[in-house]
C-alpha positions in Angstrom: 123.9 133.3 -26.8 126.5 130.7 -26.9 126.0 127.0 -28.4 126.1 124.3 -26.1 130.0 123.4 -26.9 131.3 126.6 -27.5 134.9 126.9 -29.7 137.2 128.9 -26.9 139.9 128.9 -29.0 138.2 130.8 -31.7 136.6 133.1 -29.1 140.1 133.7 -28.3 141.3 134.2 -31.2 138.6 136.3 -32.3 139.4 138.4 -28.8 142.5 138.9 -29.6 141.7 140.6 -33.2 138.9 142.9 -31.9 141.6 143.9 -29.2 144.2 144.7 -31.8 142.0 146.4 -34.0 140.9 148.8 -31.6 143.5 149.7 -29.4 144.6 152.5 -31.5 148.7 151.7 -31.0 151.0 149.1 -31.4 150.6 146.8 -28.3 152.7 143.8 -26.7 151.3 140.4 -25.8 151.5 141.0 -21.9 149.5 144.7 -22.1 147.1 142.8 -24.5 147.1 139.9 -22.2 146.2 142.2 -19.2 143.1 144.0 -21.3 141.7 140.4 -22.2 142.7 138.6 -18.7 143.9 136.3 -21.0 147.1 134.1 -20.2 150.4 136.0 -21.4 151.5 132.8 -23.3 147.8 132.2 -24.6 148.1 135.8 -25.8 151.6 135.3 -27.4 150.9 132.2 -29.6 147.8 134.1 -30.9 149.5 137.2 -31.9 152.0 135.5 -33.5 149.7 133.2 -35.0 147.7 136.7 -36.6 151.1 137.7 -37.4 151.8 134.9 -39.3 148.5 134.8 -41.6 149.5 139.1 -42.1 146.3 140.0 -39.9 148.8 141.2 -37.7 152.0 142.9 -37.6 155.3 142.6 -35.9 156.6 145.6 -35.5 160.7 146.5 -34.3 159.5 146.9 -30.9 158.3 143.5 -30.8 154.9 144.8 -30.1 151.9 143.9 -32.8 150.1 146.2 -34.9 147.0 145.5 -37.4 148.7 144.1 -41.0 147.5 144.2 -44.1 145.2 141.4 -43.5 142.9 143.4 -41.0 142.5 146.1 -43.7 141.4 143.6 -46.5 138.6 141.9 -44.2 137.6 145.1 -43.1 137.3 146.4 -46.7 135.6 143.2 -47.6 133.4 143.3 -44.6 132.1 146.5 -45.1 131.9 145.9 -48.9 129.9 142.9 -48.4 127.2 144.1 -46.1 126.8 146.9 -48.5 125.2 148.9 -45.2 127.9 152.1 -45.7 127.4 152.4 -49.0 123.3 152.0 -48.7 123.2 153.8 -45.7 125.4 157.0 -45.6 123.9 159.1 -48.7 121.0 159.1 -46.7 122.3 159.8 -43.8 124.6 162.8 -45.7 120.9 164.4 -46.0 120.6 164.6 -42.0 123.6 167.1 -41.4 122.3 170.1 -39.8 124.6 172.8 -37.6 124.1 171.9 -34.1 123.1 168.1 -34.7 125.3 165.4 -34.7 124.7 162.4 -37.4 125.3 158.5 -36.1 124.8 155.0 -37.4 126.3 152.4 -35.2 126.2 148.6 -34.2 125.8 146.7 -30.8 129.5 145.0 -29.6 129.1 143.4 -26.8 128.3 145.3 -24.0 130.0 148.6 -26.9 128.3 150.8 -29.3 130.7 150.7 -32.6 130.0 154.0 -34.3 130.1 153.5 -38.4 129.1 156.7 -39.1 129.7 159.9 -36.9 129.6 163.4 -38.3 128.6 167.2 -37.5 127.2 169.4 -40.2 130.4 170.0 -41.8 132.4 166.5 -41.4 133.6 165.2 -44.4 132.4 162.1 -45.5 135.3 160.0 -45.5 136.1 161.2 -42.1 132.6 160.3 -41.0 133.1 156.6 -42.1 134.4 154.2 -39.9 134.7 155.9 -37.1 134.9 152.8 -35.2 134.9 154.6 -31.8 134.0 152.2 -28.7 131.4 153.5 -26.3 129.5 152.3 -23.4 126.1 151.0 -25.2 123.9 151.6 -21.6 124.8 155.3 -22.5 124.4 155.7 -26.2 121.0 156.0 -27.9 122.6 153.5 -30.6 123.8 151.1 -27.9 120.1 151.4 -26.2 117.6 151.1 -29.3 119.7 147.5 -29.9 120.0 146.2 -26.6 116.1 146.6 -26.2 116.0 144.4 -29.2 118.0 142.0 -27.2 115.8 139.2 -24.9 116.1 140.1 -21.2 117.9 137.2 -20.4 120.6 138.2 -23.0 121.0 141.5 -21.7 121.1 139.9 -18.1 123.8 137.8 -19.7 125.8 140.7 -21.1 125.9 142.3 -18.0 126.6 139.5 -15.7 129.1 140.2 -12.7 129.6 143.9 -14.6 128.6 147.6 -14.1 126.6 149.3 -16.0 127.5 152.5 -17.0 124.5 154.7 -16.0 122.3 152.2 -14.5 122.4 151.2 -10.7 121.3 147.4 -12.1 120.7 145.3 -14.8 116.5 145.5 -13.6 116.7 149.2 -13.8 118.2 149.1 -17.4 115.6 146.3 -18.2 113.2 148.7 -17.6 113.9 151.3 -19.7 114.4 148.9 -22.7 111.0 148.1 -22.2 110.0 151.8 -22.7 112.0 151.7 -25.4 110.4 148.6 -27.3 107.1 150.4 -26.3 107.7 153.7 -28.1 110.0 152.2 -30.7 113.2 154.4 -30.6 115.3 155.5 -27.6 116.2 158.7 -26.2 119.8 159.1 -23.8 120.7 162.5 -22.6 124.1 161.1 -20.2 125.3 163.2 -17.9 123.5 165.9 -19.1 124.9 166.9 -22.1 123.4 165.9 -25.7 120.4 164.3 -26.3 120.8 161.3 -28.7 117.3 160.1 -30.0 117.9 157.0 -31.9 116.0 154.1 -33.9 116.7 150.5 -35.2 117.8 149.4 -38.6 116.3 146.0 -39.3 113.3 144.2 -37.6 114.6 140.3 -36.4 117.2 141.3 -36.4 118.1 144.6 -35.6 122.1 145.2 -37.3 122.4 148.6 -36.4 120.8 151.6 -35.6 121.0 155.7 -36.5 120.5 158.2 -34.8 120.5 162.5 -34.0 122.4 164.2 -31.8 121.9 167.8 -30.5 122.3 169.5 -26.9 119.3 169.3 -24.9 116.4 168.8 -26.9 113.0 169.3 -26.1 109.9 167.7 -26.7 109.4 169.0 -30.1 112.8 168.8 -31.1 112.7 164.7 -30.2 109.6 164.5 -32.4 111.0 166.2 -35.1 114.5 164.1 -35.2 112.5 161.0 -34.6 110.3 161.5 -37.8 113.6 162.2 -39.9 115.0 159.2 -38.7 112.1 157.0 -39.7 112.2 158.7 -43.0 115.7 158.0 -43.5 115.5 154.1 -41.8 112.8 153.9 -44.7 115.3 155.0 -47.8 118.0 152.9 -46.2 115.3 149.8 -46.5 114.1 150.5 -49.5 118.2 150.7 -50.6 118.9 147.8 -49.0 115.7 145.5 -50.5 114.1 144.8 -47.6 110.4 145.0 -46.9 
């Protein structure tokens, strides 16, 4: 939730990096300006702004690129949390053929995928994935938005669709299953089934979580049982109790 005076500018500004960071390409203020329904000149002035600290880069095109700046507080971030280097050895032990390995985090209305591997994915291509992905469809993105309030997830979701959910009161609902049996289960459009449980109690950071095509019963039991099991070396890692 946002304070009572809010700092747009930093909100911006912080917009602006996320946007940059993820886009995959070079980009120009008025494409990025479109994405963010941001001003063009607002856009500008913080691009050039990142470009001038080296978070961002300006490249012959005149379109911006992440600089050397973004790769230092990512390496610090992730260094700092500690939760990669806790978290995947663990999760290394959960590689199977046929299931798919995740650890993610809750953006916005986004799953962020950390961690994202198949049986034979090597690990440094399994680390920061950093792929963006509806969280109303993910098992990740569902497991931490039940740990959200209602309100907050109304708030998320104001005046926007929800990818798999007619409303916000259907998707309500099934969070509430989901805090009831304490892990989800999303099977979208039919495909894999994703059973996945939180990492941390208030709060929950991020979450992990199995993937394999249409599971059944047993199958969901089974992955949710490894899955506690690993959530409980990853807190006894990380020092929590």
């Amino acid at each position: 939730m946002l304070p009572a005076q809010p700092n747009q500018s930093l909100i911006d500004g912080l917009s602006v990096l996320q946007a940059l960071a993820g886009s995959g390409k070079s980009i120009g203020s008025r494409e990025l300006a479109r994405m963010l329904d941001m001003e063009p000149t607002k856009a500008n002035r913080l691009l050039k702004t990142l470009a001038a600290i080296g978070v961002a880069q300006q490249q012959p095109d005149k379109k911006y690129a992440p600089g050397p700046g973004m790769h230092v507080l990512s390496a610090q971030s992730l260094h700092g949390s500690g939760l990669i280097r806790q978290a995947v050895p663990h999760l290394e032990t959960l590689k199977a053929p046929g299931m798919i390995v995740a650890m993610g985090v809750l953006w916005r209305d986004k799953t962020c995928y950390l961690y994202h591997a198949n049986h034979d994915t090597p690990t440094h291509v399994a680390m920061g994935a950093a792929e963006l992905y509806p969280a109303s469809m993910s098992g990740i993105g569902l497991v931490m938005l039940a740990s959200l309030q209602n309100q907050q997830v109304r708030d998320l979701y104001h005046n926007h669709d929800i990818a798999g959910f007619e409303n916000v009161s259907a998707l309500i609902k099934q969070l509430k299953e989901i805090r009831e049996q304490g892990y989800a289960v999303a099977n979208p459009e039919n495909k894999f089934t994703t059973v996945a449980l939180g990492l941390g109690d208030n709060p929950t950071y991020a979450a992990i979580a199995l993937s394999s095509r249409q599971m059944n019963p047993s199958q969901i039991n089974s992955a949710v049982e490894q899955l506690k099991e690993a959530r409980q070396l990853i807190k006894s890692q990380r020092g929590e109790g």
